[in-house]
N, C-alpha and C positions, 0 to 999 in steps of 0.2 A: 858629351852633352846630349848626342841624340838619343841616346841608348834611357839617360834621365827622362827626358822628353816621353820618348815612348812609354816609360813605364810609369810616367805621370798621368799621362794619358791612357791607359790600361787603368791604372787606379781611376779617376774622373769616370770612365766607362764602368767600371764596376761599382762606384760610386752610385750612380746615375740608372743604372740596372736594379740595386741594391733599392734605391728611391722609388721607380717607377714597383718595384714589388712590394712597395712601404705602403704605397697609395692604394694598390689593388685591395691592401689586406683592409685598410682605410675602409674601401668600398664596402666591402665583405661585411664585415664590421656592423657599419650604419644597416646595410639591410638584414641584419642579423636582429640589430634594435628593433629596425621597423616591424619584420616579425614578431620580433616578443609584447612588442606593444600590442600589435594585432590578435595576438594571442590572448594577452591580458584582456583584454575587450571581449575577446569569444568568452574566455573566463566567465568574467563578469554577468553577463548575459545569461551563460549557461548555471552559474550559481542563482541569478536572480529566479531564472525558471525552476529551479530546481524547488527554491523558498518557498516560490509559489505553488508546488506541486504538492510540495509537502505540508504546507496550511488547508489545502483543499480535503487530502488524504486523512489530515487531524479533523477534518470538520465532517468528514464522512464517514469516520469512525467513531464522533461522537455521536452522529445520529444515528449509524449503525444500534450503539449502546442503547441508545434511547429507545430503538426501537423494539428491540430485544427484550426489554425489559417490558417497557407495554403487552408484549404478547404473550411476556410470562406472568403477569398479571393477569390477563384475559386467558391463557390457561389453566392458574391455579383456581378463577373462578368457575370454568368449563367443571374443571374436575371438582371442587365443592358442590354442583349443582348436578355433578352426574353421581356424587353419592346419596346428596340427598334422593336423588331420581329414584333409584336404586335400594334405597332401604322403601321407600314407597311402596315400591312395586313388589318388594318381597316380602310386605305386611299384605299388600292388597291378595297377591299368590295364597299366602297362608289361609287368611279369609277367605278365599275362594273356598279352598281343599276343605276346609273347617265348615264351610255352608255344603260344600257336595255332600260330606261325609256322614253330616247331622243329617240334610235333608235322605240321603240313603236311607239311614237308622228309621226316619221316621216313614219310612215308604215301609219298609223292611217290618216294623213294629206294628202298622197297621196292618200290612198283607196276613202276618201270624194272626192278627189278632181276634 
């Protein structure tokens, strides 16, 4: 009977060993949850920012667009008003050469004449 005994008690001790390693994993476990919650939360947070990052980003790239476009407008007039400038100047050029040229001739026709 003792020999029963003992090995009842060997089992109950393994038993009870078995249990207290049952409860650690238990522990384990729960702060395993509590991190993923805590985790979830950082998540959340860092998606939220993220949302926000990126509606700022869409709204600075529309007025990037916006802007780009105004100054492409404000250069295609630049360069409209620098051809006109330009054909100006090389009629007024022309008439210059055209007034020296005649008034030469006419220096030139009296000096002969």
């Amino acid at each position: 009977m003792s020999k029963e005994l003992e090995l009842l008690s060997q089992k109950i001790s393994d038993f009870g060993s078995k249990l207290d390693d049952f409860s650690q994993i238990l522990v384990a476990i729960s702060r395993l949850e509590d991190r993923q919650m805590q985790y979830a939360d950082t998540l959340k947070r860092l998606f939220g920012s993220i949302e926000k990052f990126e509606a700022k980003v869409d709204n600075s790239e529309r007025r990037l667009l916006e802007l780009i476009e105004r100054l492409d407008k404000r250069l295609d007039a630049v360069e409209d008003q620098q051809i006109k400038n330009n054909q100006r100047l090389a009629f007024a050029e022309r008439f210059f050469w055209i007034l020296v040229t005649a008034s030469t001739g006419l220096v030139m026709y009296y000096l002969r004449g």
